[in-house]
VEXDREN-2710 file (C-alpha; in Angstrom, 1 decimal):
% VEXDREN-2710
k/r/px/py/pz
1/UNK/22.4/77.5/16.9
2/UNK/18.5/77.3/17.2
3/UNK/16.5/79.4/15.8
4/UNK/13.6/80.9/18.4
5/UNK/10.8/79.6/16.3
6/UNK/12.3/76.0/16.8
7/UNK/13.0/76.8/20.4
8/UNK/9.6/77.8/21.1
9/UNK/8.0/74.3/19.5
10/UNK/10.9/72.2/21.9
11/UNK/9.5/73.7/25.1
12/UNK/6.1/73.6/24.4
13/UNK/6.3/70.2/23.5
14/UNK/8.2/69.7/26.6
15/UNK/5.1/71.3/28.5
16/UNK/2.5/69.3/26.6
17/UNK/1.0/66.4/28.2
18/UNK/1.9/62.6/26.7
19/UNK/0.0/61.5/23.8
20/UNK/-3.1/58.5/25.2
21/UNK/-1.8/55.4/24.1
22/UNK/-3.7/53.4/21.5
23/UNK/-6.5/51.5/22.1
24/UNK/-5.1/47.7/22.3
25/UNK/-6.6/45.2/19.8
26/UNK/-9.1/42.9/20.7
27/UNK/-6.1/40.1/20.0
28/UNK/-4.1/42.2/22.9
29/UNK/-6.6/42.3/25.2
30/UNK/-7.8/38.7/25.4
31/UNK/-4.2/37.3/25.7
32/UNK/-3.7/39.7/28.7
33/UNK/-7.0/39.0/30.0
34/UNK/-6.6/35.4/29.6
35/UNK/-3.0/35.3/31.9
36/UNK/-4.7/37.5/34.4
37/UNK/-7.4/36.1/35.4
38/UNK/-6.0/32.1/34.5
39/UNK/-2.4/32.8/35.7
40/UNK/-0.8/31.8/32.7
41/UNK/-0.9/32.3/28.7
42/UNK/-3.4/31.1/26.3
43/UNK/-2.5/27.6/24.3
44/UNK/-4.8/28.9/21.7
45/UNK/-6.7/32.0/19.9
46/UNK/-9.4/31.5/17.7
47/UNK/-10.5/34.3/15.1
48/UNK/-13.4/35.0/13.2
49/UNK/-14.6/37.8/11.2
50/UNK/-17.9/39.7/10.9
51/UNK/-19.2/40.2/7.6
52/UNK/-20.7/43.3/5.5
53/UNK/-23.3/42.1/2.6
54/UNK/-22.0/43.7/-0.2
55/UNK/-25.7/42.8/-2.4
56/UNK/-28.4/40.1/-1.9
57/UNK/-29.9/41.0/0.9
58/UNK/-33.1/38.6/2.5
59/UNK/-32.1/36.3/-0.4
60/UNK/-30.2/33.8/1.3
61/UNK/-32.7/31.7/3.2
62/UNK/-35.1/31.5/-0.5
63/UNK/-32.1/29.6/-1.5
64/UNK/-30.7/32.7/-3.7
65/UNK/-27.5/34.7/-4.1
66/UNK/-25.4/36.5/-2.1
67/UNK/-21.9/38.9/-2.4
68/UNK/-20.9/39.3/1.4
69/UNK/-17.4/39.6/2.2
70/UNK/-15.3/39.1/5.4
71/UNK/-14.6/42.3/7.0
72/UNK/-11.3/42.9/8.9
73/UNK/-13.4/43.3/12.8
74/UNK/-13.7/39.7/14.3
75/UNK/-14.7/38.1/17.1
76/UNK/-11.4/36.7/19.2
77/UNK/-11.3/33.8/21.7
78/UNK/-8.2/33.3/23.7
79/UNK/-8.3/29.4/25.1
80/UNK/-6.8/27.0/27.0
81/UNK/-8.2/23.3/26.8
82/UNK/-9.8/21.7/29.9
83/UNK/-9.9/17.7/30.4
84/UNK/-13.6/17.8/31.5
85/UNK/-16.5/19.3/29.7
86/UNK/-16.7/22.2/31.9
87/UNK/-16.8/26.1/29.9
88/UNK/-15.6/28.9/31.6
89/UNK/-15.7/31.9/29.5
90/UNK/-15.4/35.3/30.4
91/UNK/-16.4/38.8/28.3
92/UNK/-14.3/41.6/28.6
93/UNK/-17.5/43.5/26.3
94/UNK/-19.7/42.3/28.7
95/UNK/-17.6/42.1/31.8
96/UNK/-19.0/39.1/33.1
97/UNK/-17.9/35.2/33.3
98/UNK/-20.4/32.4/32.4
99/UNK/-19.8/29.1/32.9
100/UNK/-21.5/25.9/31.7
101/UNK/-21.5/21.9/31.7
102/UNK/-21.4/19.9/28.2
103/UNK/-23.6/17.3/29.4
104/UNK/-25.8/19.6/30.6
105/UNK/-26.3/22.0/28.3
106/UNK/-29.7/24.7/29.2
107/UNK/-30.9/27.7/27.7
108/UNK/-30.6/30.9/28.8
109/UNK/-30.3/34.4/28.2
110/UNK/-27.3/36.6/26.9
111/UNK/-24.1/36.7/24.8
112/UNK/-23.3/32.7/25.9
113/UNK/-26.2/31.3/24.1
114/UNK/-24.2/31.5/21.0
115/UNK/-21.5/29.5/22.4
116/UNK/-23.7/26.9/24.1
117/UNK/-25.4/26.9/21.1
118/UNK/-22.3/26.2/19.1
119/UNK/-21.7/23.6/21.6
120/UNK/-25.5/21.8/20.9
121/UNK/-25.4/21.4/17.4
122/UNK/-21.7/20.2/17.2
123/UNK/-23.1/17.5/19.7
124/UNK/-25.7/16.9/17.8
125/UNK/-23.7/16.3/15.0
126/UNK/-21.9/13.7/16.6
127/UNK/-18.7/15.8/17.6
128/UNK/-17.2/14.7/21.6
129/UNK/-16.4/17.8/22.5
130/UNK/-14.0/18.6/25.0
131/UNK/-14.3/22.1/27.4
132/UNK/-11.9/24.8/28.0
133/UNK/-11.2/28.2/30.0
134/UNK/-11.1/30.8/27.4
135/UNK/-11.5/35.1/27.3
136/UNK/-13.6/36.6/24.4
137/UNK/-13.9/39.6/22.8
138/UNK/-15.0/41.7/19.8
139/UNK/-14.5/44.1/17.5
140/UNK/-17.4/43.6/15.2
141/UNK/-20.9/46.2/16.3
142/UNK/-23.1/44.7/18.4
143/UNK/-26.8/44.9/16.6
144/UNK/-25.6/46.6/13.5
145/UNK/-26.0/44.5/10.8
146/UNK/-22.3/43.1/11.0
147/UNK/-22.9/39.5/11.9
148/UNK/-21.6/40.1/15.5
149/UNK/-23.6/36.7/16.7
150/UNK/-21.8/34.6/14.0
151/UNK/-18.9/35.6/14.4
152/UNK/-19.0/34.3/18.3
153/UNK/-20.5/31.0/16.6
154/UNK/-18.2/30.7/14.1
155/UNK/-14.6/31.1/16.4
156/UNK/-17.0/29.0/19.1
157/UNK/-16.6/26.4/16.3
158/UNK/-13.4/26.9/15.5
159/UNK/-12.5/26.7/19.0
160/UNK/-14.1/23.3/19.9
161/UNK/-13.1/21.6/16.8
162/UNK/-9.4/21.9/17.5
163/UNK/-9.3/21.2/21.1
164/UNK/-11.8/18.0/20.3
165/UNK/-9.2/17.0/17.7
166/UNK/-12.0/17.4/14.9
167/UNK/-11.4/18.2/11.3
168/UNK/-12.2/22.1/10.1
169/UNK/-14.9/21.7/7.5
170/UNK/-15.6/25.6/6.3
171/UNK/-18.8/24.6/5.0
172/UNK/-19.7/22.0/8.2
173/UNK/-18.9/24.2/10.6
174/UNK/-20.8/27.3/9.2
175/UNK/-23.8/24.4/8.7
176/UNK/-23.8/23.8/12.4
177/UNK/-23.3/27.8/13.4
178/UNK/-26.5/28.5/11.5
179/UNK/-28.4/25.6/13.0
180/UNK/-27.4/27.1/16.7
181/UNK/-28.8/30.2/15.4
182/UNK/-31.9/28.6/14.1
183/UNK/-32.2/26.0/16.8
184/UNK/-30.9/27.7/20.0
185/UNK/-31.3/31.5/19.4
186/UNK/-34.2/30.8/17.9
187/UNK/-33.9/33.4/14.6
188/UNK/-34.5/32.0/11.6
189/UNK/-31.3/33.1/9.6
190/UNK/-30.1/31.8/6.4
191/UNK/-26.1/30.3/5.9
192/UNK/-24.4/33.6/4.4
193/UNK/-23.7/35.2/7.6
194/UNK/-21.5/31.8/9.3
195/UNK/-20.7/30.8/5.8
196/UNK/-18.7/34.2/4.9
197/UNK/-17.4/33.9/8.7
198/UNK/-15.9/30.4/8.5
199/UNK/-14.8/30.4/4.5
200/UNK/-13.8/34.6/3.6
201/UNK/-10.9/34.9/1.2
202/UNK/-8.5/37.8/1.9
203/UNK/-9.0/40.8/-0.9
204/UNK/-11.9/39.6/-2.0
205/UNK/-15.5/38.9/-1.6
206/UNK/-17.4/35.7/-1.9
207/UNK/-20.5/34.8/-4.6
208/UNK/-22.4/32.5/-2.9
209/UNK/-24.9/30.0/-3.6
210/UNK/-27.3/29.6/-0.9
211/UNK/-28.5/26.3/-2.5
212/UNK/-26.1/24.2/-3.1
213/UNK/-23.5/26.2/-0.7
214/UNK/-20.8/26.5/-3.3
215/UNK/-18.7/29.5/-3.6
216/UNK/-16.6/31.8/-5.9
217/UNK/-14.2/34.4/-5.1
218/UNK/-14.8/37.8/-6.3
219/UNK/-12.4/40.8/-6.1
220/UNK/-13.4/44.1/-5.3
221/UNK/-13.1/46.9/-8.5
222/UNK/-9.8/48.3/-8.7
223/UNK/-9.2/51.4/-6.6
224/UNK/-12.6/51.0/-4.8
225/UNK/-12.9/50.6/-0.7
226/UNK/-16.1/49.6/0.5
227/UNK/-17.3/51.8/3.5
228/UNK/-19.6/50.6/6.4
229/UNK/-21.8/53.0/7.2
230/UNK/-22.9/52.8/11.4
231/UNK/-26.2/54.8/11.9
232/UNK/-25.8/54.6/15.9
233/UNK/-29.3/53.0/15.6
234/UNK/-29.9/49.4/16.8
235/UNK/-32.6/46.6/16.0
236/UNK/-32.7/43.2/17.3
237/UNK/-33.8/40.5/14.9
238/UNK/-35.8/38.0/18.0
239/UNK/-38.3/41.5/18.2
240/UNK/-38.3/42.2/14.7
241/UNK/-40.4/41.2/11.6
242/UNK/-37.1/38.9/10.4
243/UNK/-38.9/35.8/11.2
244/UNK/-42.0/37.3/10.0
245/UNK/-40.4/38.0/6.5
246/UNK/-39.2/34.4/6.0
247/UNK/-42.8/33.3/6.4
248/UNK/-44.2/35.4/3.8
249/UNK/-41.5/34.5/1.5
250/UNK/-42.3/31.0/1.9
251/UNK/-46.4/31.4/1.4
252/UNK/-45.2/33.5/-1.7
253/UNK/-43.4/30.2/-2.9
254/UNK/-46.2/27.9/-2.1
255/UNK/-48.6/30.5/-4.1
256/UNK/-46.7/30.2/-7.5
257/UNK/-46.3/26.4/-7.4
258/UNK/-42.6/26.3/-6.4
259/UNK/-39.8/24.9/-3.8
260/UNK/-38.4/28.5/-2.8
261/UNK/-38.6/32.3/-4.6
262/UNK/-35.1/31.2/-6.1
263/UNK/-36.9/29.0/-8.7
264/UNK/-38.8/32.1/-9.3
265/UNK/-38.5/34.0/-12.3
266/UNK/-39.7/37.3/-13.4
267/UNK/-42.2/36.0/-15.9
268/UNK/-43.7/33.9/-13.2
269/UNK/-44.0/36.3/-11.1
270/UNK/-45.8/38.8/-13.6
271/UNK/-48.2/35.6/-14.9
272/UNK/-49.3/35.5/-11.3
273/UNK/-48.9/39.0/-10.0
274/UNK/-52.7/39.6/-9.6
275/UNK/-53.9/36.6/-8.3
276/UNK/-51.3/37.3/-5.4
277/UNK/-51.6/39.1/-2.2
278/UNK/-50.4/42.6/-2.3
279/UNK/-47.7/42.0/0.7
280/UNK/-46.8/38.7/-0.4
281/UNK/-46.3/39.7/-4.3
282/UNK/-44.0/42.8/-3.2
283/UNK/-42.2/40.3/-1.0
284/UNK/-41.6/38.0/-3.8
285/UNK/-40.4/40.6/-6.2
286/UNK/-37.5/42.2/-4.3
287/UNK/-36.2/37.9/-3.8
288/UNK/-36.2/37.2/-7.5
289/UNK/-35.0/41.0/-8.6
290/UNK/-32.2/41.1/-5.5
291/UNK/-30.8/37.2/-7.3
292/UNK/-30.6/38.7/-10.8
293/UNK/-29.1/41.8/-9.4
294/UNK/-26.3/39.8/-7.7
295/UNK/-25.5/38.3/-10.9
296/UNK/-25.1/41.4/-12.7
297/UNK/-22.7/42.6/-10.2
298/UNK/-20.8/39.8/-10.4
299/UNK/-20.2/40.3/-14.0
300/UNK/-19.6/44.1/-13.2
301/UNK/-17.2/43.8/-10.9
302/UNK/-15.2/41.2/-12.7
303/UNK/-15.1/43.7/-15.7
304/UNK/-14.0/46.7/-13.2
305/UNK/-17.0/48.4/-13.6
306/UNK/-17.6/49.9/-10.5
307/UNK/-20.4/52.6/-12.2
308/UNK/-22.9/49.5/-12.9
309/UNK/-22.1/47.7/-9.5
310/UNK/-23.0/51.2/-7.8
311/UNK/-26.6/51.2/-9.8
312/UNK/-27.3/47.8/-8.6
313/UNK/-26.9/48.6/-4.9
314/UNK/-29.0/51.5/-5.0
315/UNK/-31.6/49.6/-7.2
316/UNK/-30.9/47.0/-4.0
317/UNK/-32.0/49.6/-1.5
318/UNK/-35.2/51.0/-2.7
319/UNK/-36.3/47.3/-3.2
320/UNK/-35.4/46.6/0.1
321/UNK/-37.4/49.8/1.5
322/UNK/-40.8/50.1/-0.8
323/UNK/-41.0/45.9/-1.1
324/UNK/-39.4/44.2/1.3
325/UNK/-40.3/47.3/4.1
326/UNK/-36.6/46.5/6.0
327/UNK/-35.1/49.7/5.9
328/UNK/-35.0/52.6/8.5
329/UNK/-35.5/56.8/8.6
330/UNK/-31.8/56.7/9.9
331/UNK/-30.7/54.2/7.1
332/UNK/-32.5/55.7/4.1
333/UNK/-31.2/59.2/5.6
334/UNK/-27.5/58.1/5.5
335/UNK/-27.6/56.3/2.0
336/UNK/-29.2/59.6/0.6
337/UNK/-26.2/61.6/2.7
338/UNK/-24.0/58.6/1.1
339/UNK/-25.3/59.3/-2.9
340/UNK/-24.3/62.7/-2.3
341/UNK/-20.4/63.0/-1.2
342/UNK/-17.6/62.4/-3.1
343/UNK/-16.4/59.7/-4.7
344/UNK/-19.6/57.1/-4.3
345/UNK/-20.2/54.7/-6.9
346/UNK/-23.2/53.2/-5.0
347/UNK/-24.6/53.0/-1.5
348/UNK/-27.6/50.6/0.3
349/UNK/-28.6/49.1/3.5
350/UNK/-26.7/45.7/4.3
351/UNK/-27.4/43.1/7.0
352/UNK/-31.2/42.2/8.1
353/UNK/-32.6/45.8/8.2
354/UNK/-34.3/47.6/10.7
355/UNK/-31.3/49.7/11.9
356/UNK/-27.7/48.7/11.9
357/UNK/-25.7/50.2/9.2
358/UNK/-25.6/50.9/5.5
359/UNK/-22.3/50.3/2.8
360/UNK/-20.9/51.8/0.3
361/UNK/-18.8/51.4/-2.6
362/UNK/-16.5/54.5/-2.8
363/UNK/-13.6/55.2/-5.3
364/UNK/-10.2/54.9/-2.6
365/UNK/-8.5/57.7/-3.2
366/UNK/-11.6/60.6/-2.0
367/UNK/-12.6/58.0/0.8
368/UNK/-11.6/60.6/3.5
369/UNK/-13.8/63.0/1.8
370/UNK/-16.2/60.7/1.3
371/UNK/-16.5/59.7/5.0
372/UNK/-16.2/63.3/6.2
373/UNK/-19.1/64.5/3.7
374/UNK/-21.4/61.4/4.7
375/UNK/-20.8/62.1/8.5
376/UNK/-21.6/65.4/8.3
377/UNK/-24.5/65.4/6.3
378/UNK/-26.0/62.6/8.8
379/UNK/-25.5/64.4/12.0
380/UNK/-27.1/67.3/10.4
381/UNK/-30.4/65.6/9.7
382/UNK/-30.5/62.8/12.5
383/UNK/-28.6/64.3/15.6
384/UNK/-26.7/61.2/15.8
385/UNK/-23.3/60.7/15.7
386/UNK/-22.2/57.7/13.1
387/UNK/-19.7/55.5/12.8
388/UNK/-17.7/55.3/9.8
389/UNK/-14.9/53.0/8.8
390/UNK/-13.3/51.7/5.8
391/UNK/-13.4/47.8/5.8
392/UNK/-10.9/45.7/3.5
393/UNK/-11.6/42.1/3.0
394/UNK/-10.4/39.4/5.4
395/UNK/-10.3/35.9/5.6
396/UNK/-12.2/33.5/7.4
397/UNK/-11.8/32.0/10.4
398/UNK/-8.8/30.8/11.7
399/UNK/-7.4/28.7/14.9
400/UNK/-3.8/29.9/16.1
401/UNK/-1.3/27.8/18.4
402/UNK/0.5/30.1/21.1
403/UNK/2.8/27.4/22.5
END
């Protein structure tokens, strides 16, 4: 016999309107687009990730070191292959269809650049490319620091080398990505973003050597999560000083004699320090102190010492905002809400600056109350409403065959 509590729960549940479904994946949504708007399935999906900078921020095009890892939000292209050189992509973030020629490839404006772009410097690297019809979409933040943009370049690549019957070269592919960026966009990146894209290793981040490209696998400290911290602000690197950084890092290498800041050391740099232009000398210090930070974190987090990784990336931030002048009001507000909640080893901007988002290394079993603190403590002083996820590490990109 029921009892009347359990009686009562039955027929209000009864009353209660249907749970919304789940959001679908980006995955779901592309294959579904794809059939409905080419009347049949895709033949291929091609999958790359975004990419949080874990530390070594700005260092990347000086030649120097970074520790980004592959984050588990990607950008997703569902494809069929074509037998002319004709594109015809649509966005479902965008909710619009672009379509273009190979042969005769133009700039324009807009979220296809970075697929035309792909497209260019493949070509120019001797690659026949074939075209195809294809659905995109993503789950990585637009404009927050993320690597959104090479993520699209990346799974552009990945995309066009396997329909063209071309070799996947990791380190190639994320070579031409940046140059589309460089060349096409027209912002003057360094390789980490494509390179973490393309090569990620799943459960771990990536040391990097922006100089000679080579790579090491680095796991995360036990127990830890790392935590991207969305500000709901926005910056977009064409209007912003990025560009304008590069260049002073590059007078501040030609000022002490040498071929980039990552020849630099810290006894140079104090020899000098006077006879060096006050911009161009703060400049210069956060590129040589960011490398020999990276380094020490490296070492710290192969010996699970998550305390001394934390000090780095907050040593990382206030460089970044007194010397390199990239942070935010919202970002400095929400790596201060960040130093404050519970479980935080250590917390900094990531990505190019400006706006976008900051990350944090948090110990995994507060991370709820670590995210709940942090949110809170935000709103309260900015109004805004963050995002805030927990990101494990993925790997890179990847080409899928449906049928």
């Amino acid at each position: 016999m029921s009892s009347p509590d359990s009686v009562t729960r039955a027929r209000r549940a009864a009353a209660a309107p249907p749970a919304a479904p789940a959001p679908a994946s980006a995955e779901a949504r592309v294959l579904q687009a794809f059939r409905e708007r080419f009347g049949e399935a895709a033949k291929m999906l091609s999958r790359a990730p975004g990419r949080v900078n874990l530390l070594g921020e700005h260092t990347d095009y000086n030649d120097g070191f970074v520790l980004p890892m592959a984050i588990d939000r990607s950008a997703w292209i569902a494809l069929r292959p074509r037998t002319d050189t004709r594109v015809v992509l649509r966005s479902l973030d965008f909710d619009e269809e672009q379509e273009f020629d190979l042969e005769t490839l133009e700039k324009g404006e807009g979220w296809a650049e970075y697929v035309k772009g792909t497209a260019w410097s493949l070509q120019e690297a001797g690659l026949k490319l074939r075209g195809f019809d294809g659905v995109l979409a993503g789950e990585v933040p637009i404009g927050a620091g993320l690597s959104s943009s090479a993520a699209l370049e990346v799974a552009s690549a990945r995309a066009f080398q396997a329909i063209s019957e071309a070799g996947w070269d990791p380190v190639a592919a994320a070579k031409w990505a940046q140059r589309a960026e460089n060349k096409w966009v027209g912002v003057n990146c360094g390789i980490m973003d494509q390179l973490i894209s393309a090569a990620g290793q799943e459960g771990h981040a990536l040391l990097i050597d922006c100089r000679d490209l080579s790579i090491r696998a680095v796991p995360l400290p036990p127990k830890t999560v790392v935590v991207v911290l969305d500000t709901a602000t926005r910056r977009g690197l064409q209007d912003s000083a990025y560009n304008e950084r590069r260049s002073q890092c590059e007078k501040a290498a030609r000022l002490l004699g040498k071929k980039s800041l990552r020849d630099v050391k810290k006894a140079d740099l104090e020899r000098k320090w006077d006879d060096l232009p006050e911009v161009t000398r703060r400049r210069a210090r956060h590129v040589v102190s960011e490398n020999a930070r990276v380094l020490n974190a490296v070492k710290a987090m192969e010996s699970r010492d998550s305390l001394t990784f934390g000090k780095r990336m907050y040593e990382s931030h206030k460089s970044l905002q007194k010397d390199y002048e990239v942070s935010s009001d919202a970002l400095d507000v929400m790596v201060a809400a960040a130093r404050k909640a519970p479980g935080v080893f250590g917390a900094r901007m990531t990505g190019a600056g400006f706006g976008g988002c900051a990350v944090a290394l948090v110990e995994e079993k507060k991370a709820a109350k670590f995210v709940a603190a942090t949110e809170k403590a935000y709103q309260e002083k900015t109004g805004l409403q963050p995002a805030i996820y927990i990101c494990r590490p993925s790997a890179g990109a990847e080409l899928r065959l449906l049928s």
